[in-house]
N, C-alpha and C positions, 0 to 999 in steps of 0.2 A: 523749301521755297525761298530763303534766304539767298541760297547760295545763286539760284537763276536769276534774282532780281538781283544779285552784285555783280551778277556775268553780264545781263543786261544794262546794266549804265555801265560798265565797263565798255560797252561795242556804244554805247546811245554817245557816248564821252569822245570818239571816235571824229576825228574832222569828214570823213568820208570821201569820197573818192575825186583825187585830183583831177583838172582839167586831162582828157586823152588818156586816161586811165578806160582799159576797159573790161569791162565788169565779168567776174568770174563766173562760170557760167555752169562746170559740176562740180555738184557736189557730193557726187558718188559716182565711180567711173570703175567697174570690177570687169574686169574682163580674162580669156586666156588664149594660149596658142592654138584650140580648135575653133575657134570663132562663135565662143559665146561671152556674151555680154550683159551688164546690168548697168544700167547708170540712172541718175537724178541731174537732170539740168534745171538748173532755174535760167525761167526765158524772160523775169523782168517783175517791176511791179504791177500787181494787181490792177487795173486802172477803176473799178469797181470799190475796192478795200484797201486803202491806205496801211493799214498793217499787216498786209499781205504780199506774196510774192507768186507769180502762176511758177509752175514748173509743170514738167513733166519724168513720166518713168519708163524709159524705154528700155527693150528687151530685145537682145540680137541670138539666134542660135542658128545653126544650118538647116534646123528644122523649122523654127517658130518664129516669127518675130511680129513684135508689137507696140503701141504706144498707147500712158494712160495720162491725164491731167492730174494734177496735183497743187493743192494750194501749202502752201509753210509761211507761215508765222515764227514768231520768234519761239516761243515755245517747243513747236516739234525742231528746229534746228539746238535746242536744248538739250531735246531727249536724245538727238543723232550724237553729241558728243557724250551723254550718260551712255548710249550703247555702248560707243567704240571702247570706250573704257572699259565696259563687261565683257567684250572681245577681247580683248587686250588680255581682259585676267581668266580667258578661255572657257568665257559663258556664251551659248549660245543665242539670240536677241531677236526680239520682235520689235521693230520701230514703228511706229504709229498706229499699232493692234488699238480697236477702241475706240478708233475716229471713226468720222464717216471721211470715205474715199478709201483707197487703197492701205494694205498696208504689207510690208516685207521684212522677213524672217529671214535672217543668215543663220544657218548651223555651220558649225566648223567640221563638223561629220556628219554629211547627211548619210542619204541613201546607199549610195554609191560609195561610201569610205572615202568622202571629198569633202570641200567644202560647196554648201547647196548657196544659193540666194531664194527664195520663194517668195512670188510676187502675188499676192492676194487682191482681187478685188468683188469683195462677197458684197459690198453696199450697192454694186454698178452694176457689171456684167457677169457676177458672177463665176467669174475664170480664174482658175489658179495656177501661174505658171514656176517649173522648177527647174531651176541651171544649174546645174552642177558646173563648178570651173576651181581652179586651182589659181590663187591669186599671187602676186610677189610674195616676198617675204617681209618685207618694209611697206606693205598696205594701210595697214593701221595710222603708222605716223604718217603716209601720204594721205589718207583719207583726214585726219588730224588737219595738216595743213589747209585742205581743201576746204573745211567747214571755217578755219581762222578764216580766211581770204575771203570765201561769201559773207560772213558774218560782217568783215571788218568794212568791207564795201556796200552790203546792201542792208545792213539796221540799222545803221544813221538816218536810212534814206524812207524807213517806214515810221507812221505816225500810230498814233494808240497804243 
């Protein structure tokens, strides 16, 4: 718990985002060359919860596609960089399994002898959607940078 609360004044320590700076918007963008997609956009702050951010999770395939709401706080944008880590050292990750709202599951092998993204939402609708897509090979350190950039612009700008 240490180490999130010195990651957190680390970004709270943060001037926040200059005049015409405009604010990053995903912070998970996986996609591939057959037209499937996962991403996490954050569309702003909560205007309800000051230590909140709405976003959403949208889901593109030639088959299926969809969008679900999502709230992030400081903490679950915590556990997004404790995942990528566990990716990184070739574990497979559930991020936000345990909350209420959505929660998605990368394996690096799913089904298909690919890498899956699995989109759960058992608290809402009950649907569970599975992409299989094949992503760069410098993803990790882009998704890395993705999470500095919203961090670094939008947890200045949350209270509590």
């Amino acid at each position: 718990m240490g180490f999130v609360r010195a990651r957190i004044a680390q970004y709270s320590a943060l001037k926040g985002p200059a005049m015409g700076d405009s604010p990053p918007r995903e912070l998970i963008s996986l996609s591939d060359d057959e037209g499937n997609s996962v991403a996490v956009n954050v569309l702003g702050r909560n205007p309800r919860w000051t230590a909140g951010l709405d976003a959403e999770i949208v889901v593109k395939t030639p088959f299926v596609s969809g969008r679900i709401d999502l709230a992030l706080y400081v903490s679950k944008l915590e556990s997004w960089a404790d995942a990528l880590d566990r990716l990184d050292a070739g574990d497979d990750v559930a991020w936000m399994e345990m909350s209420r709202g959505p929660s998605i599951f990368i394996q690096l092998t799913g089904e298909r002898d690919c890498p899956e993204v699995v989109v759960e939402d058992e608290s809402g609708s009950m649907v569970t959607v599975r992409v299989p897509l094949i992503p760069p090979d410098d993803w990790i350190a882009d998704h890395r940078q993705r999470l500095h950039q919203v961090m670094s612009y939008w947890v200045p700008l949350l209270s509590g």
